[in-house]
C-alpha positions as a Markdown table, in Angstrom:
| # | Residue | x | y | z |
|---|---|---|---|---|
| 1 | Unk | 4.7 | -20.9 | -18.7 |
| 2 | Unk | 8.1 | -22.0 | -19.9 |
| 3 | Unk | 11.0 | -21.3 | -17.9 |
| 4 | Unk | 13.6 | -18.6 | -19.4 |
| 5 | Unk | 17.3 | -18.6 | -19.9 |
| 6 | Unk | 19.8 | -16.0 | -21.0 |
| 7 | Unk | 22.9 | -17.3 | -23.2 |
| 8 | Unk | 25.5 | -14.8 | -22.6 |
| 9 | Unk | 28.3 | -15.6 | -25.3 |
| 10 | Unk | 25.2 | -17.1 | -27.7 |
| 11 | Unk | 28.0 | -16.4 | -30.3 |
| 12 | Unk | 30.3 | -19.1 | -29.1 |
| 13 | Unk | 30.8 | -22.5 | -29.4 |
| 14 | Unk | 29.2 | -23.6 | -25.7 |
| 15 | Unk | 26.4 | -20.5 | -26.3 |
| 16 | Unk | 24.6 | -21.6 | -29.4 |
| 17 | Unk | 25.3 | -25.7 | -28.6 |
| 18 | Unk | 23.4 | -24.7 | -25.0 |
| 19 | Unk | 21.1 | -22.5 | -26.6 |
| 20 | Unk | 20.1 | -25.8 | -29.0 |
| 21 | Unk | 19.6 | -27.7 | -25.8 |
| 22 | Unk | 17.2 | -25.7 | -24.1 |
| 23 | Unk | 15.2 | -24.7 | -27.3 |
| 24 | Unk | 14.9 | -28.4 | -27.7 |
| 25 | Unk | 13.8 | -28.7 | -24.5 |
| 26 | Unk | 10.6 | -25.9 | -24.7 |
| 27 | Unk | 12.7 | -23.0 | -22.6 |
| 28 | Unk | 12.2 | -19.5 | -24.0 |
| 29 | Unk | 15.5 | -18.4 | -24.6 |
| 30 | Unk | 17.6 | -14.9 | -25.3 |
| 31 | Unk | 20.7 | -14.6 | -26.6 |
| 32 | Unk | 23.5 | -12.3 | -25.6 |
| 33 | Unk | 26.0 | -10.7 | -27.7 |
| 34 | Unk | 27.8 | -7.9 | -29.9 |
| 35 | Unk | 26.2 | -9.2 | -32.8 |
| 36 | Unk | 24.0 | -12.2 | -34.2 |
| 37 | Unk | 26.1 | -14.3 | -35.9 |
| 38 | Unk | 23.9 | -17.8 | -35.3 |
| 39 | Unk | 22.7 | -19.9 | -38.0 |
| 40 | Unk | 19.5 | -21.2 | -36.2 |
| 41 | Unk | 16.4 | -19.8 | -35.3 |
| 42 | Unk | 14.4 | -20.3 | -32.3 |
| 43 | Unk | 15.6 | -17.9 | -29.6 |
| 44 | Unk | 15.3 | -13.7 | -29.1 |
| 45 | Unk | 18.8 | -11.6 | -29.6 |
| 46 | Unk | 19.8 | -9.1 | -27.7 |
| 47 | Unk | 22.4 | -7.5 | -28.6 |
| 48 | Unk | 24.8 | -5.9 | -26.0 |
| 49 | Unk | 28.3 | -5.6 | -24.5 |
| 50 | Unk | 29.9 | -7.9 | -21.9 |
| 51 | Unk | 32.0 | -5.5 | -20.4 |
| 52 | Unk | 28.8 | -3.2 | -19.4 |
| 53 | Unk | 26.8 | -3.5 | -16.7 |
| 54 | Unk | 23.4 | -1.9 | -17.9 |
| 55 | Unk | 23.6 | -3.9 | -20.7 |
| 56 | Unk | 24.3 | -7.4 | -18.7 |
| 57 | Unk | 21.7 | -6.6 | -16.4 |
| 58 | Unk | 18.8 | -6.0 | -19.4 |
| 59 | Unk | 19.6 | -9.1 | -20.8 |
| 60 | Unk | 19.2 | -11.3 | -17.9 |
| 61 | Unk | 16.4 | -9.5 | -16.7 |
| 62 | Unk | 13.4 | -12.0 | -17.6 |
| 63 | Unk | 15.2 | -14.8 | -17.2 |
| 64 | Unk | 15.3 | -17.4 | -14.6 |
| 65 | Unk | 18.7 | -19.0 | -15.7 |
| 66 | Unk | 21.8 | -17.8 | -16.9 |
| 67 | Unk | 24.5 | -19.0 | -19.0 |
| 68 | Unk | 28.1 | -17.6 | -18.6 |
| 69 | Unk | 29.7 | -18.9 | -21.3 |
| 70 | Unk | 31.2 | -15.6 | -22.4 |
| 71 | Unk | 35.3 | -16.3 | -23.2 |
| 72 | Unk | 37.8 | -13.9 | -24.9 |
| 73 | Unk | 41.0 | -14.8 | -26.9 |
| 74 | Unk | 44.0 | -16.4 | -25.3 |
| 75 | Unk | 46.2 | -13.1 | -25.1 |
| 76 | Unk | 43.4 | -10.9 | -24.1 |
| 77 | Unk | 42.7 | -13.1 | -20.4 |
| 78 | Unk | 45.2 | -11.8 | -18.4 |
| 79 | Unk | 44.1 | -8.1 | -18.8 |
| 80 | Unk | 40.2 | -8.7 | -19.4 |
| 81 | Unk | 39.0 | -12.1 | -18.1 |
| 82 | Unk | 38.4 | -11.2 | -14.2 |
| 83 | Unk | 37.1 | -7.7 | -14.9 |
| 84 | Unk | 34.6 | -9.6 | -17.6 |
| 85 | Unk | 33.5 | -12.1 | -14.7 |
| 86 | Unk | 32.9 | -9.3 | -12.3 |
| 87 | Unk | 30.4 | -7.7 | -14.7 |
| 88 | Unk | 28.1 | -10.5 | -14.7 |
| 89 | Unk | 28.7 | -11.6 | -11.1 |
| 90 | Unk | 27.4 | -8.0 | -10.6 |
| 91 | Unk | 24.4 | -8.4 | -12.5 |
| 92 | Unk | 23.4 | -11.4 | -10.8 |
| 93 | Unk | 23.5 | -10.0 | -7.5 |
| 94 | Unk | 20.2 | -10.3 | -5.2 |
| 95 | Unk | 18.4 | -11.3 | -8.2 |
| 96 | Unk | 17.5 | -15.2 | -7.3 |
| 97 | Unk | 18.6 | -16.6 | -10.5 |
| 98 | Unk | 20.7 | -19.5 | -11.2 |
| 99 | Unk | 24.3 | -19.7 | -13.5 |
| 100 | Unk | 25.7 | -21.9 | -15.6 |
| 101 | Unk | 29.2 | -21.2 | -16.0 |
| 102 | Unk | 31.1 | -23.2 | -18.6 |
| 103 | Unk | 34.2 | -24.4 | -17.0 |
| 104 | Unk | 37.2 | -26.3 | -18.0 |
| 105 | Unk | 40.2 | -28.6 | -16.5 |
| 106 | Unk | 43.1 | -25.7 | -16.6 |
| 107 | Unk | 42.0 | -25.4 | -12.7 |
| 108 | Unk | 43.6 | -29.5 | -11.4 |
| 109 | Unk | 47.8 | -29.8 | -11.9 |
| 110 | Unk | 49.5 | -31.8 | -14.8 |
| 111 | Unk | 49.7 | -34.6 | -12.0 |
| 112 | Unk | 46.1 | -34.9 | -10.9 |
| 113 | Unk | 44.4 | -38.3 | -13.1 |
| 114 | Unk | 41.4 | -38.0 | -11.8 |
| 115 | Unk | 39.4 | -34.6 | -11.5 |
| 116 | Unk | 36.7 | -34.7 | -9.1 |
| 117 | Unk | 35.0 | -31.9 | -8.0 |
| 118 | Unk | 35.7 | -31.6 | -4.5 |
| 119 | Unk | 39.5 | -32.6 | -5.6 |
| 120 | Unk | 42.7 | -29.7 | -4.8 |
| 121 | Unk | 42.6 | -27.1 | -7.3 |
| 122 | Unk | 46.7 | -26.2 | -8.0 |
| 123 | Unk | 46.7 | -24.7 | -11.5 |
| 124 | Unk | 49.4 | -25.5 | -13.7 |
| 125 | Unk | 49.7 | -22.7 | -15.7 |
| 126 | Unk | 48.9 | -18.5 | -15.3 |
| 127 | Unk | 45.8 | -19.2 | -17.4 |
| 128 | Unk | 44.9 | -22.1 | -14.6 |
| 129 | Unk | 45.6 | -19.6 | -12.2 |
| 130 | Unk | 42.9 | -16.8 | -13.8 |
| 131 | Unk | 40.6 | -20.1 | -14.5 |
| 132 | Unk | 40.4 | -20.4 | -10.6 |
| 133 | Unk | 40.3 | -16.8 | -9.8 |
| 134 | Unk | 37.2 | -16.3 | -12.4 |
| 135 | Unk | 35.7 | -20.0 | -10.1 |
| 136 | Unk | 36.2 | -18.7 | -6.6 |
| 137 | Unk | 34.7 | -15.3 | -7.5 |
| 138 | Unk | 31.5 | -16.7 | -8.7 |
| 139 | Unk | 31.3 | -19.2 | -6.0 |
| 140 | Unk | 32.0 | -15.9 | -3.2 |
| 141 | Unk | 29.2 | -14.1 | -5.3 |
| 142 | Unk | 26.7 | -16.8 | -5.2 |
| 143 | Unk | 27.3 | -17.7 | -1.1 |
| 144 | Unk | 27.0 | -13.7 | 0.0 |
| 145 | Unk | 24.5 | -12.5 | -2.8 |
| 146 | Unk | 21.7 | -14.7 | -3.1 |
| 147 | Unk | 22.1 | -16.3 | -6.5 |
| 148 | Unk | 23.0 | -19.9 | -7.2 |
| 149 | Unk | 26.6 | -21.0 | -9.4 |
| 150 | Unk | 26.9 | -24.2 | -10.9 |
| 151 | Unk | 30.5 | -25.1 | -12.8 |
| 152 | Unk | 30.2 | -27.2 | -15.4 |
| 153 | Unk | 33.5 | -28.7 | -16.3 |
| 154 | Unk | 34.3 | -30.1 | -19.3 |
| 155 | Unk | 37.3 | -31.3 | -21.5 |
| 156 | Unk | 38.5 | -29.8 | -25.0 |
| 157 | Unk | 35.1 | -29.2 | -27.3 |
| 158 | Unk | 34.4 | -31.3 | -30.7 |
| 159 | Unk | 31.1 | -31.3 | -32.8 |
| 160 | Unk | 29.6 | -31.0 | -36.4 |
| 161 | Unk | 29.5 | -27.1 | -37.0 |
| 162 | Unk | 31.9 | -25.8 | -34.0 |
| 163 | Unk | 35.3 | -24.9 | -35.4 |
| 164 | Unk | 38.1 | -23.8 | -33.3 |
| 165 | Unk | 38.7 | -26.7 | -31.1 |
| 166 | Unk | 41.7 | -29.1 | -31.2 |
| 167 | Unk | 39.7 | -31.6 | -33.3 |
| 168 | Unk | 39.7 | -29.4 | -36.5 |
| 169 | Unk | 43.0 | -26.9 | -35.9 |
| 170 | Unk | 44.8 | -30.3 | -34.8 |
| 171 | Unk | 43.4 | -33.8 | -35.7 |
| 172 | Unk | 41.8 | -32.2 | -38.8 |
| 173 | Unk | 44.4 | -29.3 | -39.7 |
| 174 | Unk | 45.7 | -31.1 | -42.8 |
| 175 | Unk | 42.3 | -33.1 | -44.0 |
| 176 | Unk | 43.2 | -31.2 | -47.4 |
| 177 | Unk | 46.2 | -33.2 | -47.3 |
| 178 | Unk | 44.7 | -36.6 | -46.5 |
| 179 | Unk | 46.6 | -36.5 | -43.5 |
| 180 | Unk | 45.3 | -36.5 | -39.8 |
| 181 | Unk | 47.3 | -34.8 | -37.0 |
| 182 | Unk | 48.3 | -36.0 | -33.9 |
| 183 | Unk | 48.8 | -33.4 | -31.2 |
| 184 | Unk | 49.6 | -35.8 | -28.8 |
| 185 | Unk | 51.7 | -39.3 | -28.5 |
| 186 | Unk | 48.5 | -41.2 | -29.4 |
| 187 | Unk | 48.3 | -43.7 | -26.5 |
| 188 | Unk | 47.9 | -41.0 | -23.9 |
| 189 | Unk | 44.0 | -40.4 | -22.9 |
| 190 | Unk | 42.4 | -36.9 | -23.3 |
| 191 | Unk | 39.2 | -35.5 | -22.0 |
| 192 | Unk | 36.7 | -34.8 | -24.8 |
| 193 | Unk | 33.3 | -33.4 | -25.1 |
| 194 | Unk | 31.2 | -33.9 | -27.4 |
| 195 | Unk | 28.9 | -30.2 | -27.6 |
| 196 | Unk | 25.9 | -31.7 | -28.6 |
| 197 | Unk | 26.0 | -34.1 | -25.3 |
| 198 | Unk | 27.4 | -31.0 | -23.5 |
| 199 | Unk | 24.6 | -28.5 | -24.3 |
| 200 | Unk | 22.4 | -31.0 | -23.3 |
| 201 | Unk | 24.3 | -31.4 | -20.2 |
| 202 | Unk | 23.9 | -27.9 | -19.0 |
| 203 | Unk | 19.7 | -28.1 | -19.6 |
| 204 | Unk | 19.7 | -30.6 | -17.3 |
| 205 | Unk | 21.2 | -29.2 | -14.5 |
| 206 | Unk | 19.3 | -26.0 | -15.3 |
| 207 | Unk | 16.2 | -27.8 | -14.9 |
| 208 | Unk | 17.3 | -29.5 | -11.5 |
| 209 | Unk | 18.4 | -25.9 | -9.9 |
| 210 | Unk | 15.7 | -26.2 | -7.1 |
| 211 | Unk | 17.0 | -29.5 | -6.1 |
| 212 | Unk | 21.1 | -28.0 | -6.2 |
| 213 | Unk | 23.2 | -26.3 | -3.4 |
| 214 | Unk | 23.9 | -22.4 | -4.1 |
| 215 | Unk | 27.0 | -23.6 | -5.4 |
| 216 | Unk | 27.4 | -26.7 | -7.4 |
| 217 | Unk | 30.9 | -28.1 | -8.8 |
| 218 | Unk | 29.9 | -30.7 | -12.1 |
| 219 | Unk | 32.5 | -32.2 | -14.2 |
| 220 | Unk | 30.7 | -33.3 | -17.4 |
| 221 | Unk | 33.0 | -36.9 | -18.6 |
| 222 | Unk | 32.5 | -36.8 | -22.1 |
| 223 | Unk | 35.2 | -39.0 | -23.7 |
| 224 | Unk | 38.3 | -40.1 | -22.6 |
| 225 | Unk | 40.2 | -41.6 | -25.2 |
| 226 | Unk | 43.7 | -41.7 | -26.7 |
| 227 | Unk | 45.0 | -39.8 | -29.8 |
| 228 | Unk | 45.0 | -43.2 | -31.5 |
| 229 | Unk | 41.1 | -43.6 | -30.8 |
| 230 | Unk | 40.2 | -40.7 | -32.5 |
| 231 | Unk | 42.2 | -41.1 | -35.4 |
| 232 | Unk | 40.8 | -44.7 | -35.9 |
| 233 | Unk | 37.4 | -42.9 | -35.7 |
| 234 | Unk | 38.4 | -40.6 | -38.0 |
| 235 | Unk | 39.5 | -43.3 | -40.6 |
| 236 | Unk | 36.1 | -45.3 | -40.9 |
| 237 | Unk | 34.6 | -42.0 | -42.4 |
| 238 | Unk | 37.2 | -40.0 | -44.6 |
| 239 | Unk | 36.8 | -41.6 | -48.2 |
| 240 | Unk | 40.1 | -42.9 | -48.1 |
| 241 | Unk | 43.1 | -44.2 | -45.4 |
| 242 | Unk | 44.8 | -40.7 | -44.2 |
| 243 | Unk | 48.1 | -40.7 | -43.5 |
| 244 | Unk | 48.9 | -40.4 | -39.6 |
| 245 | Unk | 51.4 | -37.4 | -39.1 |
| 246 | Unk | 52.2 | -35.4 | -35.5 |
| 247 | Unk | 52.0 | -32.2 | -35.0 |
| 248 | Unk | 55.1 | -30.0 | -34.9 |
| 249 | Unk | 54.9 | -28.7 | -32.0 |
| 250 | Unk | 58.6 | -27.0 | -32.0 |
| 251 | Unk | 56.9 | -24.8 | -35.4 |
| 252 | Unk | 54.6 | -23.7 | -33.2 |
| 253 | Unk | 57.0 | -22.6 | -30.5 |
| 254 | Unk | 58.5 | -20.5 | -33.2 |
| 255 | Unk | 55.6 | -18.8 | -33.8 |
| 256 | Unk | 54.9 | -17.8 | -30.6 |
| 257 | Unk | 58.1 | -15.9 | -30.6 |
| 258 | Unk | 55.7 | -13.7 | -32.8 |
| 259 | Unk | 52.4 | -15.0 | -31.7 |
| 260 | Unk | 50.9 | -14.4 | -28.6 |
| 261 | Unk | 48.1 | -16.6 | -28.9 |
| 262 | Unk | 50.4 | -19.6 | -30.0 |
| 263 | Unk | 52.6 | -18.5 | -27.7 |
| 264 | Unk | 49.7 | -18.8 | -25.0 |
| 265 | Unk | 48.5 | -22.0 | -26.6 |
| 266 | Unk | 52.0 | -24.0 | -26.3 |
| 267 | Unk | 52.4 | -23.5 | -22.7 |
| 268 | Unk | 49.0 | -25.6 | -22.5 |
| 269 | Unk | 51.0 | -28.8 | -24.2 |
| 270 | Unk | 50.9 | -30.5 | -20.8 |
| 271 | Unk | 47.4 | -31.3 | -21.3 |
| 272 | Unk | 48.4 | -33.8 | -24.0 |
| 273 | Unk | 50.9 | -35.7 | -21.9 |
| 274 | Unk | 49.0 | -35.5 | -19.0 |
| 275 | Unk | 46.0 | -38.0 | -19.0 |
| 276 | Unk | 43.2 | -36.4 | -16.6 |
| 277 | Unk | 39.8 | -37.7 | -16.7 |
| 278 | Unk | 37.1 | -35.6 | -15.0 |
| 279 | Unk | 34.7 | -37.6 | -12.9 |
| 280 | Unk | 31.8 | -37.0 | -11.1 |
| 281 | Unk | 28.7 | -39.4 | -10.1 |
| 282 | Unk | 26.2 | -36.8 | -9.1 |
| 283 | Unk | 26.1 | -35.2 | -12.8 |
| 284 | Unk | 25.9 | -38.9 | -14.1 |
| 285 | Unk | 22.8 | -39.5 | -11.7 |
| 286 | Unk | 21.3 | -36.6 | -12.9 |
| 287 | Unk | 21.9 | -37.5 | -16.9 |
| 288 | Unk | 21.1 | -40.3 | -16.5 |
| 289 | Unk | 21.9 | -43.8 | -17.8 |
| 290 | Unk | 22.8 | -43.9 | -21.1 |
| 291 | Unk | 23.4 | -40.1 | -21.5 |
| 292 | Unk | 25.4 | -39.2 | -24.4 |
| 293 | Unk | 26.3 | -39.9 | -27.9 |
| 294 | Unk | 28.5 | -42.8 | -28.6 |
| 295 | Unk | 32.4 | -41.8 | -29.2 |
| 296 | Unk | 32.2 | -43.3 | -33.0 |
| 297 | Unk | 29.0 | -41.5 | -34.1 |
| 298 | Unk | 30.2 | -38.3 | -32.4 |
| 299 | Unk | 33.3 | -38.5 | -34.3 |
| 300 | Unk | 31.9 | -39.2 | -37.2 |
| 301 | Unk | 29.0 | -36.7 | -37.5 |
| 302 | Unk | 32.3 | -34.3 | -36.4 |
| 303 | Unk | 34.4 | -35.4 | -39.2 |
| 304 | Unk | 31.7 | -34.9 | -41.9 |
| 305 | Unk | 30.9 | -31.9 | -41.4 |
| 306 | Unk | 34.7 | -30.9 | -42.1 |
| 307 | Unk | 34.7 | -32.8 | -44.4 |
| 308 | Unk | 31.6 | -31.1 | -46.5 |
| 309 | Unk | 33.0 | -27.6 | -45.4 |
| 310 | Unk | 35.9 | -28.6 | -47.4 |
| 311 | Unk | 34.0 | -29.8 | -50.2 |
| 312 | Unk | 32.0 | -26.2 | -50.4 |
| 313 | Unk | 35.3 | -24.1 | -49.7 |
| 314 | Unk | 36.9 | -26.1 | -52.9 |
| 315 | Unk | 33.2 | -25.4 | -54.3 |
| 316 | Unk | 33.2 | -21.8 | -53.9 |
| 317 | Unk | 37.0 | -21.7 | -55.1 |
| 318 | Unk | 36.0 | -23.2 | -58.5 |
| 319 | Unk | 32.8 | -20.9 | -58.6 |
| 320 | Unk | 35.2 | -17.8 | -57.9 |
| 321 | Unk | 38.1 | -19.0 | -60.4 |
| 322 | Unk | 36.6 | -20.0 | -64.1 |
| 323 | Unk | 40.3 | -21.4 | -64.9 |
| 324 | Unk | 39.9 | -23.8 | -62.4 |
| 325 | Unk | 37.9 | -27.1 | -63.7 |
């Protein structure tokens, strides 16, 4: 009988790239959220709020793993975030089952290059500080209540399909202008990873669970690569050269004079001055040599898929406009 996860957040980027994984890999799986807003088949809804026990608690009831990777908008963390995380710590209690909680690198200071996961956590920012907080509280849960936590940490998100990363609202943000955006200096590293690889990343672990501590610290690599890499990446698939522009970042301080979710957003600008690069050699043993999509084909499969969104959203204009031909 297969095993059975619950994707809480199946809405999400990390939820329905996860959820991919593990149907690929013959798990029954259930997805959690307010509404079903997937384009894929393959797994049972169940449809429910985050912020209420009795209906956490259903939806994680037949299963043997669980994902966390339920996330709310930038302003809505400091008010919502902890109370959110105590929910589902609350449902997992003396249950048995394992988590997956989909971490990321606010936790480690602008200074630390090299994020291991038994490195000093000293957050650099209030949303590094709840980012810990929302950590320690699952790994206190797990250790007193007989359920296991696994972190898996991972860099800024990119893949064909998953909008609202910094690969299509910055690198891409003016692909209608033949232009590609540089948020960053360009010869600075970044931590990237690519969802596909990252989905697949969180089966894995899943499936080694009985092997794992109660509380497991992972810190997925992905790619790290500078500005300049993926905007060379990006140039060997657009039809033409784009022109290389940088992003203006003081506009976007403006904004979040008005803003709070740019205003939120800028304060995380140290991340592209700041090369980090997440390591971890247990995770690599247990993906395995030659784990992963290569950076160029990753980018590219990214990049087309922008690309034909563009193509259908100046489709659907034309369709919408007679005048226009």
């Amino acid at each position: 009988m297969a095993d059975t996860v619950t994707i809480l957040g199946i809405n999400g980027r990390i939820g329905q790239f996860a959820a991919k994984a593990f149907i690929e890999a013959g798990w029954k799986v259930i997805g959690f959220g307010r509404s079903n807003k997937t384009a894929f088949d393959g797994f049972e809804f169940h449809q429910g709020d985050a912020f209420k026990l009795s209906d956490v608690k259903s939806a994680i009831a037949d299963a043997d793993v669980v994902v966390h990777a339920l996330n709310l908008p930038y302003d809505k963390w400091e008010n919502e975030a902890e109370r959110m995380n105590d929910v589902v710590i609350e449902a997992m209690k003396d249950t048995g089952k394992t988590l997956v909680f989909s971490a990321n690198v606010y936790n480690f200071g602008a200074n630390v290059a090299q994020m291991k996961p038994d490195g000093v956590q000293v957050p650099e920012t209030a949303k590094g500080d709840i980012r810990k907080r929302l950590e320690d509280a699952l790994k206190v849960g797990a250790q007193n209540h007989n359920f296991k936590a696994f972190m898996m940490r991972a860099g800024d998100f990119y893949g064909p399909g998953a909008e609202g990363s910094w690969f299509d609202l910055g690198f891409a943000m003016n692909f209608k202008k033949r232009q590609i955006t540089l948020p960053c200096d360009g010869v600075t590293k970044h931590s990237w990873a690519y969802l596909p690889d990252l989905g697949r990343a969180f089966e894995k672990v899943a499936a080694k669970r009985d092997e794992l501590a109660t509380f497991e610290n992972f810190h997925f690599h992905g790619n790290f690569v500078t500005g300049n890499e993926v905007a060379d990446a990006i140039q060997r698939v657009v039809p033409q050269p784009y022109k290389i522009v940088s992003l203006p970042w003081w506009l976007l301080s403006a904004l979040g004079l008005f803003q709070p979710v740019m205003r939120e957003l800028v304060k995380m600008r140290y991340l592209w001055t700041s090369p980090q690069e997440l390591v971890d050699p247990k995770l690599d043993a247990i993906l395995g040599k030659g784990f992963g999509t290569p950076f160029e084909r990753a980018v590219a499969e990214t990049t087309l898929s922008l690309l034909q969104n563009l193509e259908l959203t100046k489709l659907n204009s034309r369709n919408h406009n007679p005048a226009i031909g």
